[in-house]
C-alpha positions in Angstrom: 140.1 199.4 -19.4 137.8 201.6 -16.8 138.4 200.9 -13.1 135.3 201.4 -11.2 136.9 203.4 -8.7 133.8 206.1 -7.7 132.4 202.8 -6.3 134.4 202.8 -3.5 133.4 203.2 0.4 136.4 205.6 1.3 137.4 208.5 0.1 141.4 206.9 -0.3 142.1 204.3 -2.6 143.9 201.3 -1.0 146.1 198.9 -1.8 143.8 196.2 -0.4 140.9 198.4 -2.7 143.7 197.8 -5.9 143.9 194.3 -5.4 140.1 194.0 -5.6 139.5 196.1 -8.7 142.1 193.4 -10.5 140.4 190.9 -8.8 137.3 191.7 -10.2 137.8 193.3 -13.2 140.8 191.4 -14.8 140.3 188.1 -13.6 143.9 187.5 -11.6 143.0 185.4 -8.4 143.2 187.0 -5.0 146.6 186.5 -4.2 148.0 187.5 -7.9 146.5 190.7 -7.8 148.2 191.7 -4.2 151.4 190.4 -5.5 151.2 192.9 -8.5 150.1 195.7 -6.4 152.5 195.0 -3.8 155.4 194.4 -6.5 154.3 197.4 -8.1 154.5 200.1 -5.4 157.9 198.3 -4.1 159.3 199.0 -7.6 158.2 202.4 -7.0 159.7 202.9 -3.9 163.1 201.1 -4.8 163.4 203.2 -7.6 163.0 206.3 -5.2 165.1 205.2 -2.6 168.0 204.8 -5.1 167.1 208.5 -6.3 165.5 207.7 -10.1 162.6 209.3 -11.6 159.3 207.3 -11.8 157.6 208.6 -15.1 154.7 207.0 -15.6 152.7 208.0 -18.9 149.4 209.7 -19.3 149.9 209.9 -15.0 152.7 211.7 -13.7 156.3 211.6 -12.5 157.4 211.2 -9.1 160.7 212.6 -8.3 163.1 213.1 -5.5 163.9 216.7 -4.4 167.0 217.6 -2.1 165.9 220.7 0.1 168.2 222.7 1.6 168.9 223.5 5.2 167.6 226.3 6.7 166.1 228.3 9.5 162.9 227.6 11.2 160.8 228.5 14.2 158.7 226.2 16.7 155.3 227.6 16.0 154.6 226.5 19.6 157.3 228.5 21.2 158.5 230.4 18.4 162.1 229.2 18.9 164.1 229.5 16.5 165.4 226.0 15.1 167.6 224.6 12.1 165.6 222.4 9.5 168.5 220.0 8.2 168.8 219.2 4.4 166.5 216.7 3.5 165.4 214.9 0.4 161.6 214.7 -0.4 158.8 213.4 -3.3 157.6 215.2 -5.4 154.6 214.8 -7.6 153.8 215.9 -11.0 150.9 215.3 -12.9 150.9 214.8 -16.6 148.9 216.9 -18.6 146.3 214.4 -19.7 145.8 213.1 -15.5 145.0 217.4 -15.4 142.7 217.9 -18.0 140.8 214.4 -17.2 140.6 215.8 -13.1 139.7 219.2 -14.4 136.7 217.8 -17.0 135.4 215.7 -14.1 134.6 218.8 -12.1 132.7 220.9 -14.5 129.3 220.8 -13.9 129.8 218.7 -10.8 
């Protein structure tokens, strides 16, 4: 199924803007279709918190990244401060989310 997305006002996609597109285009009533989305992005987020992969196919994978301490520098004073250890997201796009991005900007 094709999601209608270049349709859009804003340059980001919402939430609210997923809700919609099911709305309209698969027929779940209002509500249903924020329950999804919301359900969706909290499994997500759980999974994150809790440190496991998110692989979703012909997308990408998110995973969590544990960066290490180290020194920095206040670019206002040039201070030198310690970054602590952290843990961040990181994104990965699978190869077919690439070439379809890539294909969509030739000629554009």
């Amino acid at each position: 199924m094709e999601l209608a997305v270049e349709s859009l006002e804003t340059p980001a996609l919402t939430k609210a803007q997923l809700a919609e597109l099911l709305f309209d285009q698969i027929g779940l009533n209002k509500r249903e279709s924020k329950d999804m989305i919301d359900a969706f992005f909290d499994l997500v987020t759980d999974s994150l918190v809790e440190g496991t992969d998110v692989k979703i196919s012909g997308f990408g994978n998110f995973q969590i990244r544990t960066k290490a301490p180290r020194p920095g520098r206040n670019p206002r004073t040039g201070e030198p401060v310690a970054i602590e250890a952290r843990r961040v997201v990181t994104f990965h796009a699978s190869p077919k989310l690439k070439e379809q991005v890539q294909n969509a900007g030739v000629g554009s």
